[in-house]
C-alpha positions as CSV (number, residue, x, y, z in Angstrom):
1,X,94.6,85.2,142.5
2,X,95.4,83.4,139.3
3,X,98.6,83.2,137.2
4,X,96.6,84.0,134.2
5,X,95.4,87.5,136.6
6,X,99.1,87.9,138.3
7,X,100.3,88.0,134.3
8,X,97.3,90.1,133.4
9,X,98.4,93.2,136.4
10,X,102.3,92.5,135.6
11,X,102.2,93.2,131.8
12,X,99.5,96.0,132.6
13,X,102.1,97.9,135.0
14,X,104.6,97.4,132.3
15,X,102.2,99.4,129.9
16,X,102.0,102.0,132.3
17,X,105.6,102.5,133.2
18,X,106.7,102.2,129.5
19,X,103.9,105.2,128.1
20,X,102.6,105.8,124.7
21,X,105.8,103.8,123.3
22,X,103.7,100.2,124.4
23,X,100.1,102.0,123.9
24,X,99.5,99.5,120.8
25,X,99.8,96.8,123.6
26,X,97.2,94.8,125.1
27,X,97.9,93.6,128.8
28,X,94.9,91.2,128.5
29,X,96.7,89.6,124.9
30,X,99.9,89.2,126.6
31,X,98.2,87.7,129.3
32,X,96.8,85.2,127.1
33,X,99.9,84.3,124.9
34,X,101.6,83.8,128.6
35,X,99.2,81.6,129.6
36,X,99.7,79.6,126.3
37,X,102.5,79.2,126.8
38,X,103.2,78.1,130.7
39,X,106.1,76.2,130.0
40,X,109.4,78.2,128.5
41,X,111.9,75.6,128.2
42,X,111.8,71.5,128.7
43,X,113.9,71.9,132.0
44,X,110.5,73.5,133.2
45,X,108.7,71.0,131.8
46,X,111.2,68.0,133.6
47,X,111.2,69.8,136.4
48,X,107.5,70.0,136.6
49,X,106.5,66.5,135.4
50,X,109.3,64.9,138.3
51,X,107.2,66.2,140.8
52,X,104.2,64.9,139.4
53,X,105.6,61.5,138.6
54,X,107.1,61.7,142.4
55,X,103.5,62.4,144.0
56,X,102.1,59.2,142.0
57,X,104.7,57.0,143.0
58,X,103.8,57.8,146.6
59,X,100.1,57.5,145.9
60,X,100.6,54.5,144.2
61,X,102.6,53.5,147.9
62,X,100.0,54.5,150.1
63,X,97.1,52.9,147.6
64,X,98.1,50.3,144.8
65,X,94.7,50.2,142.6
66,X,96.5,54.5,141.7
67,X,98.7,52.3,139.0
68,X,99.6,55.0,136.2
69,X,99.6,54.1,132.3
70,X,101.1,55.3,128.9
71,X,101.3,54.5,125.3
72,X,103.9,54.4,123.2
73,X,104.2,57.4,120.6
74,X,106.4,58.0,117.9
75,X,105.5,61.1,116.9
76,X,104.4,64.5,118.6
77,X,101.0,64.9,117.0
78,X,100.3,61.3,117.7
79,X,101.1,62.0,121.6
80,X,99.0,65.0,121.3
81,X,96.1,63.2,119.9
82,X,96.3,60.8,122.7
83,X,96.5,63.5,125.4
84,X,93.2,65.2,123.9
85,X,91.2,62.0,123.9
86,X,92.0,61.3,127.3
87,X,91.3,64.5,128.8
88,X,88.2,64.0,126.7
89,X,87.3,60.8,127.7
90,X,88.5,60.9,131.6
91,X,88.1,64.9,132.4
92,X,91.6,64.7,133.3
93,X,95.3,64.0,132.3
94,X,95.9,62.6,136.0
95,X,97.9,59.0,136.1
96,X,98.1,59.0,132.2
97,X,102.1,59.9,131.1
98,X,103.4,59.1,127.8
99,X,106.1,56.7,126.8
100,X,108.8,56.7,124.3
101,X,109.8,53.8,122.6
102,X,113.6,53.3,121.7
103,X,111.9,50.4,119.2
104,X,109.1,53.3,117.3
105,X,112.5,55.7,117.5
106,X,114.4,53.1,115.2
107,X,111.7,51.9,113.2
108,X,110.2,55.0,112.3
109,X,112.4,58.2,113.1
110,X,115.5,56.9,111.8
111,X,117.4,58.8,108.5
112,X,118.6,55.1,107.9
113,X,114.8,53.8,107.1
114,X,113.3,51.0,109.2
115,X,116.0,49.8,111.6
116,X,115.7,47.0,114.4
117,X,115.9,47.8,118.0
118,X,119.3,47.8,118.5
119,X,120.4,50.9,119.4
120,X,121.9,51.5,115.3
121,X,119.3,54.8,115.1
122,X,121.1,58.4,115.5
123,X,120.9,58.9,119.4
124,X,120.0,62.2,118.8
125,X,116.5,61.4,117.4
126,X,115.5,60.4,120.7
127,X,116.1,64.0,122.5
128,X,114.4,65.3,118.7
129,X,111.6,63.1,119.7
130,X,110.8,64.1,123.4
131,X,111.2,68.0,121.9
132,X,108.6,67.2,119.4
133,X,106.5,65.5,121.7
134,X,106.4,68.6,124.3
135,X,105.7,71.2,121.2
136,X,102.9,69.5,119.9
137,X,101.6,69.3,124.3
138,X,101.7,72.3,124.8
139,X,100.0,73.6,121.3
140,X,96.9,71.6,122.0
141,X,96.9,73.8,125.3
142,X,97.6,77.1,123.1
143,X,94.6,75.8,121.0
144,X,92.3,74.7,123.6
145,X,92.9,78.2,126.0
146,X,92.5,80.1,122.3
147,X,89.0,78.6,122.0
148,X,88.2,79.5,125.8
149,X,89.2,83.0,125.3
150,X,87.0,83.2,122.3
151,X,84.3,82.2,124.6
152,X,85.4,84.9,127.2
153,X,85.2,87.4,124.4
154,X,81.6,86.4,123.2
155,X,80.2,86.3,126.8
156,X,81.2,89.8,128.0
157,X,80.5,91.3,124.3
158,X,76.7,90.0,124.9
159,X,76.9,90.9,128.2
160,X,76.7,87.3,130.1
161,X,78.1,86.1,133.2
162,X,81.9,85.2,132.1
163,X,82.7,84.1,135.5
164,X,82.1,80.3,134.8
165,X,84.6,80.7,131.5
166,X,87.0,82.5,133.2
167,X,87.2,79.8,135.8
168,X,88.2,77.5,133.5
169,X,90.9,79.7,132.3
170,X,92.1,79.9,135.8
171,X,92.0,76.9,136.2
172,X,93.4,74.9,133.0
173,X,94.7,71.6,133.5
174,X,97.9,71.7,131.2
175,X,98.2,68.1,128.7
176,X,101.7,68.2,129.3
177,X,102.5,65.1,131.2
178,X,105.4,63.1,132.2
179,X,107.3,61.2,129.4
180,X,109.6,58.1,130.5
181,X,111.7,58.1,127.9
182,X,113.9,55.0,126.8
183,X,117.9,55.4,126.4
184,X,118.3,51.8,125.3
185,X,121.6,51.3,126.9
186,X,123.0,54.1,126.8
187,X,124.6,54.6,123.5
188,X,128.3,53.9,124.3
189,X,130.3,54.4,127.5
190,X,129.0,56.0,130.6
191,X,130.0,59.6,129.3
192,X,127.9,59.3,126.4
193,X,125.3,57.6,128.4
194,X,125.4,61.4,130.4
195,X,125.9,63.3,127.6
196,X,122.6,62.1,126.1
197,X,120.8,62.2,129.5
198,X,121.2,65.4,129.7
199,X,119.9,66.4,125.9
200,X,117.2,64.3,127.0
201,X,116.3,66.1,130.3
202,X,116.6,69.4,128.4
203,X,114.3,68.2,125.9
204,X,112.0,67.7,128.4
205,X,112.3,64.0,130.4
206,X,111.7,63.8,133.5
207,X,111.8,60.3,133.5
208,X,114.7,57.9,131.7
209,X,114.7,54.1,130.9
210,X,117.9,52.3,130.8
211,X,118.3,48.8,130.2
212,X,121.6,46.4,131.4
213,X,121.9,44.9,127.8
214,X,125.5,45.8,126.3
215,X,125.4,48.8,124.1
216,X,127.1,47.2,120.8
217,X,125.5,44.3,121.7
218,X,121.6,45.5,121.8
219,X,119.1,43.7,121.1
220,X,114.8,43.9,121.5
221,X,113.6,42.7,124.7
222,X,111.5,40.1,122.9
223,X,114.3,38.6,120.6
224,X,117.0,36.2,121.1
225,X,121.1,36.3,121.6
226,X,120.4,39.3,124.3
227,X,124.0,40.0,126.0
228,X,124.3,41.6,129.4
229,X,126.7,43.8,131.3
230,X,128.1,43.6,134.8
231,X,126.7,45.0,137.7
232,X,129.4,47.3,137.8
233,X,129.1,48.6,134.3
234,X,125.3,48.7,134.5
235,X,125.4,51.1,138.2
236,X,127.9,53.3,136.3
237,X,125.5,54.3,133.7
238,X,122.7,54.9,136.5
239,X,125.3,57.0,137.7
240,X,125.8,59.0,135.2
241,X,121.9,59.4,134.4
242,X,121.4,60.7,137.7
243,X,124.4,62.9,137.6
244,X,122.8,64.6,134.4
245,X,119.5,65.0,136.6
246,X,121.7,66.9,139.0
247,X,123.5,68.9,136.8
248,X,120.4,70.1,135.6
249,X,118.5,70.7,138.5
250,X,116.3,68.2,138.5
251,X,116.8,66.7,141.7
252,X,113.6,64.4,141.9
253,X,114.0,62.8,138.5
254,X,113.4,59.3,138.1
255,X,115.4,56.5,136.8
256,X,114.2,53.1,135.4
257,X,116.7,50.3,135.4
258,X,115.5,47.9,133.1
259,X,116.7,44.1,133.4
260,X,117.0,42.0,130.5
261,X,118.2,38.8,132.5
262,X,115.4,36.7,132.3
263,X,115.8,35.8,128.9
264,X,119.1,36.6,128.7
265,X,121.9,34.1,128.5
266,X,125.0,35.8,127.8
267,X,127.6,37.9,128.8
268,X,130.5,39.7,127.2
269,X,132.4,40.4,130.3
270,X,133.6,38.6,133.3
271,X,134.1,41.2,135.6
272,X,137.1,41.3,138.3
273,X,136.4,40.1,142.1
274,X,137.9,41.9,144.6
275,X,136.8,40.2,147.8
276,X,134.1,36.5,148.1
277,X,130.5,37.7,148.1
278,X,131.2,41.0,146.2
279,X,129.0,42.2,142.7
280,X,130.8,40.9,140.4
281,X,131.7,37.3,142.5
282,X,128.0,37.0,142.3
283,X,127.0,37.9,138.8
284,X,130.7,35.3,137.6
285,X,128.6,32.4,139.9
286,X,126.0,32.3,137.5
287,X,128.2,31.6,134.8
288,X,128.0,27.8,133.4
289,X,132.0,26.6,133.9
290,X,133.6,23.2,133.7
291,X,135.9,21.8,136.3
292,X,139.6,22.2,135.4
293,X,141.0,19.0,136.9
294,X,144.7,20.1,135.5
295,X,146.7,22.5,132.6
296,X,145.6,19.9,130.6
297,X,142.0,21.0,130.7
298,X,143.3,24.0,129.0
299,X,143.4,25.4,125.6
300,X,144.9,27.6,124.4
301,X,143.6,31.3,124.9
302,X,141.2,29.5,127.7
303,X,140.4,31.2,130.8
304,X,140.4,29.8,134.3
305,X,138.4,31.5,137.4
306,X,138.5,30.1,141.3
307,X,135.4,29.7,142.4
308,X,134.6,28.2,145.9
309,X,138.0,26.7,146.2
310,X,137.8,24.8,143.0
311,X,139.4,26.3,139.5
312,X,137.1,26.1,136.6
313,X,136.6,27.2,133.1
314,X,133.7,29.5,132.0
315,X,131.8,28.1,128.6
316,X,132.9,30.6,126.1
317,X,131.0,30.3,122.8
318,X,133.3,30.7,119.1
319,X,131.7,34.7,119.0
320,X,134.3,35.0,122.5
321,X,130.7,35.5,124.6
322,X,130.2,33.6,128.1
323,X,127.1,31.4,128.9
324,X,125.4,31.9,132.0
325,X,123.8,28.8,133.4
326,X,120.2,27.2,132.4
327,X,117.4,28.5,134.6
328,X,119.1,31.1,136.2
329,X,117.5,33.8,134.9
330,X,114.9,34.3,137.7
331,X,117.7,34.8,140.3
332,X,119.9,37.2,138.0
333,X,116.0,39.2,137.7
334,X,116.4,39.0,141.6
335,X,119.9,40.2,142.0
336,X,119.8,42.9,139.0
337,X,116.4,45.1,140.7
338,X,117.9,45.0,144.1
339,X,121.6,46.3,143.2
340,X,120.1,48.9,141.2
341,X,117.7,50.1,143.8
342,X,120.3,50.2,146.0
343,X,122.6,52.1,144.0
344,X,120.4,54.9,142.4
345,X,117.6,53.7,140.7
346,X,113.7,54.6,141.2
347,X,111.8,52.1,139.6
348,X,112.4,49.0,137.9
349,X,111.5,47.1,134.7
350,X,111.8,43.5,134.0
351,X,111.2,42.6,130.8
352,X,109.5,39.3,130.5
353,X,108.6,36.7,127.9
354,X,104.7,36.6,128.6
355,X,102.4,38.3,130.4
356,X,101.5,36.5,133.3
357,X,100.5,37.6,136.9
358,X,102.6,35.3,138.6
359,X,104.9,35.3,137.2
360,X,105.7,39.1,137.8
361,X,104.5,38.7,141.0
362,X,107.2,36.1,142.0
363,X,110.0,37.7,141.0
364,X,108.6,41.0,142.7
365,X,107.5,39.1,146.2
366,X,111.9,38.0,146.3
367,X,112.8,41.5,145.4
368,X,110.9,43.2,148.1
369,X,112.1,40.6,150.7
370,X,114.9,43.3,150.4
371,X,113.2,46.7,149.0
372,X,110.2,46.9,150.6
373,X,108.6,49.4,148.3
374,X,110.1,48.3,145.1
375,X,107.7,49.4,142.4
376,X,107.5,48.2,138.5
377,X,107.0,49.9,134.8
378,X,106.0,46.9,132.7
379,X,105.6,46.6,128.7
380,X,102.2,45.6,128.1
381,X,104.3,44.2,125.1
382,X,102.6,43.7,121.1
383,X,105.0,41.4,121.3
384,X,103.4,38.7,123.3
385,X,99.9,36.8,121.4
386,X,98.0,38.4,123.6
387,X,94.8,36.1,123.2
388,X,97.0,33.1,122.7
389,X,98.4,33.7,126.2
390,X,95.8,34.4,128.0
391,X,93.2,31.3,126.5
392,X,96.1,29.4,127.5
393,X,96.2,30.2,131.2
394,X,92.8,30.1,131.5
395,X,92.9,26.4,130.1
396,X,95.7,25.4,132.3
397,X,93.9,27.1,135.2
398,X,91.1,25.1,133.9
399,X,92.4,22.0,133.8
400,X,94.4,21.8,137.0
401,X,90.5,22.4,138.5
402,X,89.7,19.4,136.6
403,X,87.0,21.0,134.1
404,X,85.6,19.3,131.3
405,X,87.8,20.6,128.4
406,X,86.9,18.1,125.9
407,X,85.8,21.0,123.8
408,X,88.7,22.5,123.2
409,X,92.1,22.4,121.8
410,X,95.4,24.1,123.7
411,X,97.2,24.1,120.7
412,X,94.0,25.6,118.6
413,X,93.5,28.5,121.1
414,X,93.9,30.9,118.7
415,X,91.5,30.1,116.6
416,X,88.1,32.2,115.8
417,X,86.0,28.8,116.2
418,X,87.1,30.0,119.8
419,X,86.0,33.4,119.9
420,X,82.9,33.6,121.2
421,X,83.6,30.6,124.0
422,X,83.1,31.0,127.9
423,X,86.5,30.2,128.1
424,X,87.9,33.3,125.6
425,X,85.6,35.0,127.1
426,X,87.2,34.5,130.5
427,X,90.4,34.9,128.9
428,X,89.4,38.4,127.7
429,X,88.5,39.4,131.1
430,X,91.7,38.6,132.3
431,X,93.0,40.4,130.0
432,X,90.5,43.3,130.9
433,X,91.5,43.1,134.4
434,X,95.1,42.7,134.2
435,X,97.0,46.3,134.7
436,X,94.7,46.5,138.1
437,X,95.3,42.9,138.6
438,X,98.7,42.9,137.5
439,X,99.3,46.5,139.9
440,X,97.8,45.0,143.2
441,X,99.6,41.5,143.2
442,X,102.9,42.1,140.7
443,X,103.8,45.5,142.2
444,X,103.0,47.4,138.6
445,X,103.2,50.9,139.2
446,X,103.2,51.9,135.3
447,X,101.5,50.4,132.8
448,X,102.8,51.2,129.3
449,X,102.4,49.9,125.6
450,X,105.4,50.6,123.9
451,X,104.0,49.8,120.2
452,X,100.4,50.6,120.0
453,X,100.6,53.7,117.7
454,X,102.7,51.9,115.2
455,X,100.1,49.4,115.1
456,X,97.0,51.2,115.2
457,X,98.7,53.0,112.2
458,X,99.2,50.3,110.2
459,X,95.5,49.2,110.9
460,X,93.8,52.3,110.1
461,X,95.7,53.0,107.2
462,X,94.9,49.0,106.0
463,X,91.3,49.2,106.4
464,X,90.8,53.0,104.8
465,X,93.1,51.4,101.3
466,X,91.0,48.4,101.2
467,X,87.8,50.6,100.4
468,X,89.0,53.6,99.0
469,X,91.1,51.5,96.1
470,X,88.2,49.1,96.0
471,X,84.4,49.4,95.3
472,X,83.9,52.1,98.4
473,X,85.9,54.9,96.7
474,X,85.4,57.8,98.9
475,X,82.6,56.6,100.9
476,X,85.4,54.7,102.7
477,X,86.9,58.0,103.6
478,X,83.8,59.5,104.2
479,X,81.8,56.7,106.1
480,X,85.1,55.1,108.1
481,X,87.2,58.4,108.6
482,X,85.6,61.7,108.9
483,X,81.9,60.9,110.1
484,X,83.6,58.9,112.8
485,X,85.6,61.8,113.6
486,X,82.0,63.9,113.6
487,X,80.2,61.5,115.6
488,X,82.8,61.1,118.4
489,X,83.8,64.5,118.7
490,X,86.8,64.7,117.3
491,X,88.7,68.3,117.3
492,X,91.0,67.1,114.9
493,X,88.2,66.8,112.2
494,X,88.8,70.9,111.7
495,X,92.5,70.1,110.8
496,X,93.2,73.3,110.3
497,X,92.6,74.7,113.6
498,X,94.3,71.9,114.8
499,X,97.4,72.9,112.8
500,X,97.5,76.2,114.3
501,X,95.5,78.0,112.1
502,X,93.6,79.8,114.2
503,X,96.1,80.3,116.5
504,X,97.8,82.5,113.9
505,X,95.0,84.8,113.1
506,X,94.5,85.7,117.0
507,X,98.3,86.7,117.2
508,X,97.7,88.5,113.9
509,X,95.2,90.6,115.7
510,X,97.5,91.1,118.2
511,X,99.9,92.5,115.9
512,X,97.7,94.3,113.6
513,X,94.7,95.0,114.5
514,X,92.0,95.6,112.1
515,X,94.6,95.3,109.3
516,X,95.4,91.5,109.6
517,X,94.6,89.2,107.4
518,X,93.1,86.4,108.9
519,X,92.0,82.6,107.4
520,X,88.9,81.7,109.7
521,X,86.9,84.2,107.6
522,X,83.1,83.2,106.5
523,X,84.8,81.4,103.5
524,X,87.0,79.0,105.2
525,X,85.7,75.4,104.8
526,X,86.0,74.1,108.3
527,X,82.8,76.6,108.9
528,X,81.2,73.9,107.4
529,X,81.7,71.1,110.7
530,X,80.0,73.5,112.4
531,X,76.8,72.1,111.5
């Protein structure tokens, strides 16, 4: 038996126990508004997308063409949106989670305006944001079970087979989905690191990003003067993460340590050594130092560290930071994923400066000569020139084969004279290819865009001005916006109903009965998409 019938029997007995003081109640509308409404608060929710995150992690494990994807969103009806068109468009939410960005929080959610990515936003908007996100998920459900119990209605009141309807009723695959949700890093100390984990997990996340970047000190993955922490200080705040999962209850959440280190150069910190061959002996060896020969090597304020038998001076830069040596980066990558594997973490993130196969795949191959399964989310960054990049590798690929490429020009790749060449067009399929690519040889488990919505935004919104304040007037709405939305189906053409609209007048039927006073009436303008 379904829920949606164990609810229906439940509220019914209630009816019966309680008399003619509930005989104004309808078992089969509290049924309905239950079913509505599965999810009560967002520790169901984390609880219930942890399990599902946990089942494709081990599908991914047992099968690595299951690679799961997101996009970023920065808003709840833009998440909900999303969700809708791919349950549309794929018949299922399955493998498809949602991400959100710590970079859309501070551009756009911000009571300061537009702020950079570095962690300056009220911490606060990010639980507000993963709140919003779920209440907007689970209306489109509210909606979409409304619409089928509409149906249900019309079918038995002409006397059709309702079995098929009620099915799907029985059956309804919820749009809530997992959200990895990005903590920067961390917001302060470890304790406020926990104490906005666990606003965050009560809002709903099942999943949490945190990166090894120093908290003061944050910068965006893709820009320069990025500062790290110790290994130490960076295991404490997985600590703490995964202390808020436990605290509330959410035993199987996931944590994603994200490592800045490849193009990362600096440090704030040199951290104490204990014993050779500890954490933080390793992370101070890939500090650039000069020999110190005597005191006279010395300064004044300067520092001195032993280091295999010999005493030298870290470089320390006028703003008091440490410089790690050149072209370490790959082996701090290394060294970063595998101590936070080891010490709590689920799934990594390496932020990296382009998208390249190989690349990933390297750093992934050294990695698991330790951690077997170790598994990757990856920023499918706007950041990076996408086409750039990828015209580019194909070139090199190209010329390393020795092809003729007399016709082109590496440093004019980007150019449209390109655009419709076999080798852009091997660049685009590539580029096509490369989360399946990228998940089979690179060890992506998740694919995510952080930016997309911001961007697709921003295009929409340019190409709708450009006509509607030109010669197009409202053709441009017309012709680019809402036919569009007619021809592909759109729910959200009937923006009413998509705001809740009709929502409301069922519940006012509910309530009162013949007396309410509902908006969907014969007058209501949205009749007219019905054509």
């Amino acid at each position: 038996m379904s829920q949606y019938q164990n609810d229906l029997n439940a509220v019914s007995q209630l009816c019966q126990q309680n008399g003619s003081g509930w005989s104004a109640i309808n078992p089969e509308y509290a049924a309905r508004m239950k079913a509505q409404n599965r999810f009560k608060t967002g520790l169901e929710i984390a609880k219930y997308t942890a399990a599902i995150m946990r089942k494709d992690m081990a599908d991914y494990d047992a099968d690595n063409s299951q690679y799961t994807q997101s996009l970023g969103c920065w808003h709840g009806f833009i998440g909900q949106q999303k969700m809708l068109a791919v349950k549309k468009h794929q018949g299922t939410t399955d493998k498809s989670y949602l991400y959100l960005s710590g970079w859309m929080v501070a551009a756009l959610r911000s009571e300061f305006g537009p702020l950079p990515d570095q962690s300056m936003h009220e911490k606060t908007s990010v639980a507000a944001l993963i709140e919003e996100l779920y209440t907007f998920l689970r209306q489109a459900d509210a909606r979409e079970l409304g619409d089928l119990f509409k149906q249900l209605d019309s079918a038995k009141a002409a006397g059709k087979d309702s079995s098929e309807i009620q099915a799907q009723i029985d059956n309804y695959e919820t749009h809530v989905v997992p959200i990895i949700a990005d903590i920067d890093a961390g917001f302060g100390n470890e304790e406020a690191t926990y104490l906005l984990a666990k606003k965050m997990i009560e809002a709903g996340a099942c999943c949490i990003q945190i990166e090894n970047q120093v908290s003061d000190a944050k910068q965006c993955g893709h820009q320069d003067g990025k500062v790290t922490v110790p290994h130490e200080d960076f295991l404490a705040k997985i600590n703490a993460v995964r202390y808020a999962f436990l605290e509330l209850g959410v035993d199987d959440g996931v944590i994603v340590a994200r490592t800045d280190s490849l193009g990362a150069g600096l440090t704030q910190k040199i951290p104490v050594s204990t014993k050779a061959g500890d954490l933080a002996s390793q992370y101070n060896a890939f500090l650039d130092t000069t020999a110190v020969n005597s005191v006279d090597d010395l300064n004044d304020g300067d520092l001195a560290l032993r280091q295999d038998g010999q005493l030298v001076k870290p470089v320390r830069l006028p703003n008091g930071l440490f410089k790690f040596k050149d072209d370490t980066g790959f082996d701090r990558v290394v060294l970063d994923c595998i101590t936070s594997l080891q010490n709590g973490a689920d799934l990594l993130w390496i932020e990296t400066e382009k998208p390249h196969v190989g690349q990933i795949g390297a750093m992934v191959d050294a990695i698991r000569q330790t951690i077997p399964n170790a598994k990757l989310v990856y920023n499918n960054s706007p950041s990076f020139n996408w086409t750039l990049n990828f015209r580019q590798q194909v070139f090199d690929t190209w010329q390393e084969a020795g092809k003729d490429l007399s016709q082109y020009n590496r440093d004019e790749l980007m150019s449209v004279k390109y655009d419709d060449s076999d080798l852009a067009q091997e660049a685009d399929e590539k580029i096509r290819t490369f989360q399946a690519d990228a998940a089979r040889e690179a060890g992506i488990f998740h694919h995510l865009i952080t930016l997309p919505t911001y961007h697709t935004a921003a295009l929409s919104t340019d190409n709708l001005a450009k006509g509607y304040f030109g010669d197009q007037g409202m053709l441009a709405y017309v012709k680019g916006v809402q036919r569009q939305e007619l021809r592909q189906g759109l729910a959200c053409v009937k923006h009413q109903a998509m705001a809740g609209s009709n929502l409301g007048d069922d519940h006012k039927e509910y309530f009162s009965g013949e007396q309410a006073l509902k908006a969907a009436g014969e007058d209501n303008t949205m009749n007219q998409f019905d054509a």
